[in-house]
C-alpha positions as CSV (number, residue, x, y, z in Angstrom):
1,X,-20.9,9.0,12.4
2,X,-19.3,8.0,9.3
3,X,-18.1,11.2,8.9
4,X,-15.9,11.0,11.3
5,X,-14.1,8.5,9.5
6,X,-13.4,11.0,7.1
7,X,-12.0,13.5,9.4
8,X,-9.9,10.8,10.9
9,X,-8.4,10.0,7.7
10,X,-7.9,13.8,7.1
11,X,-5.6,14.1,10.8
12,X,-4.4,10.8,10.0
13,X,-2.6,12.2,6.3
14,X,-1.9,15.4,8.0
15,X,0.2,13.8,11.0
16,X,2.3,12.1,8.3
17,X,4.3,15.1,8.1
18,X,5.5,15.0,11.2
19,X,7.4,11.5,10.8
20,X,10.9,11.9,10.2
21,X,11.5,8.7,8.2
22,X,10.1,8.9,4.4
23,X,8.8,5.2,4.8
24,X,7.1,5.7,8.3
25,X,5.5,8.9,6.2
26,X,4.4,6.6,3.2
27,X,2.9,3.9,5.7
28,X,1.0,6.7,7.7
29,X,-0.6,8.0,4.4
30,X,-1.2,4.4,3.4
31,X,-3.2,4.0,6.2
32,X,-4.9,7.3,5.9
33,X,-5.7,6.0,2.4
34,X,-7.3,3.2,3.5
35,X,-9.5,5.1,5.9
36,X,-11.2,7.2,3.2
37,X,-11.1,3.7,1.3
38,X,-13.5,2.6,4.0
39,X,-15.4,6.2,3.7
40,X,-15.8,5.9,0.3
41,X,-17.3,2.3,0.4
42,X,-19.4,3.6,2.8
43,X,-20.7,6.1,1.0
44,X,-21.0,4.5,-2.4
45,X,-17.8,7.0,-3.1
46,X,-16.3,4.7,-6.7
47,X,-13.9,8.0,-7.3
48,X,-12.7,8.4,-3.7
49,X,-12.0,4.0,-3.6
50,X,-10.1,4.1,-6.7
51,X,-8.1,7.2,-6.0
52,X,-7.3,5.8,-2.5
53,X,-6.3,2.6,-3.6
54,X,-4.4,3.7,-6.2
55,X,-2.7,6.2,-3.2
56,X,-2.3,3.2,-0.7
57,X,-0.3,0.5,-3.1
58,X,1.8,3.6,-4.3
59,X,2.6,4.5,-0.6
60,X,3.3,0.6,0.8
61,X,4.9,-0.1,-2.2
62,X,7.2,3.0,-2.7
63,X,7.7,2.6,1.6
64,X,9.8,-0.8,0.7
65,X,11.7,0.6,-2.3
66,X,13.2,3.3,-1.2
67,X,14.5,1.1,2.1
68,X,15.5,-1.3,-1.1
69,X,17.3,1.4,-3.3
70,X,19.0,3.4,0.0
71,X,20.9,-0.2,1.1
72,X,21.7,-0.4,-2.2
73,X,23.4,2.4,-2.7
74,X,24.9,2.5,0.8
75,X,26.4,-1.2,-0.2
76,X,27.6,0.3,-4.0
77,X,29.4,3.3,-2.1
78,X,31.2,1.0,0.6
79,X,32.5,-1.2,-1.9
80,X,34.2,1.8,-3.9
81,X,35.8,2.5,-0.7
């Protein structure tokens, strides 16, 4: 059974692809992350928790900057107009 958490979190990554925003792609793989998160607690995996926590902050919080950063820079250019 607990495999199947793994395969899940294997379609889940594999369908972030297909999203057409970069931030709906970084949420998708943080929640991909957090499903072999779960897999590796399950299977007393340290390496795979670690990696895919590291993975999952990285993804949620990159998701928010880039939003941050692309208003930003949409605000700097329509004030040089």
């Amino acid at each position: 059974m607990i495999e199947w958490v793994g395969w899940i979190a294997t379609a889940v990554f594999a369908v972030s692809y297909f999203c057409r925003r970069p931030a709906a792609m970084r949420r998708v793989q943080a929640l991909a992350a957090t499903l072999w998160i779960v897999y590796g607690i399950t299977i007393s995996a340290p390496p795979v928790i670690i990696a895919n926590l590291v993975v999952a902050a990285v993804a949620i919080i990159s998701s928010f900057q880039r939003r941050d950063q692309s208003n930003s820079l949409k605000a700097q250019a329509e004030s040089i107009r």
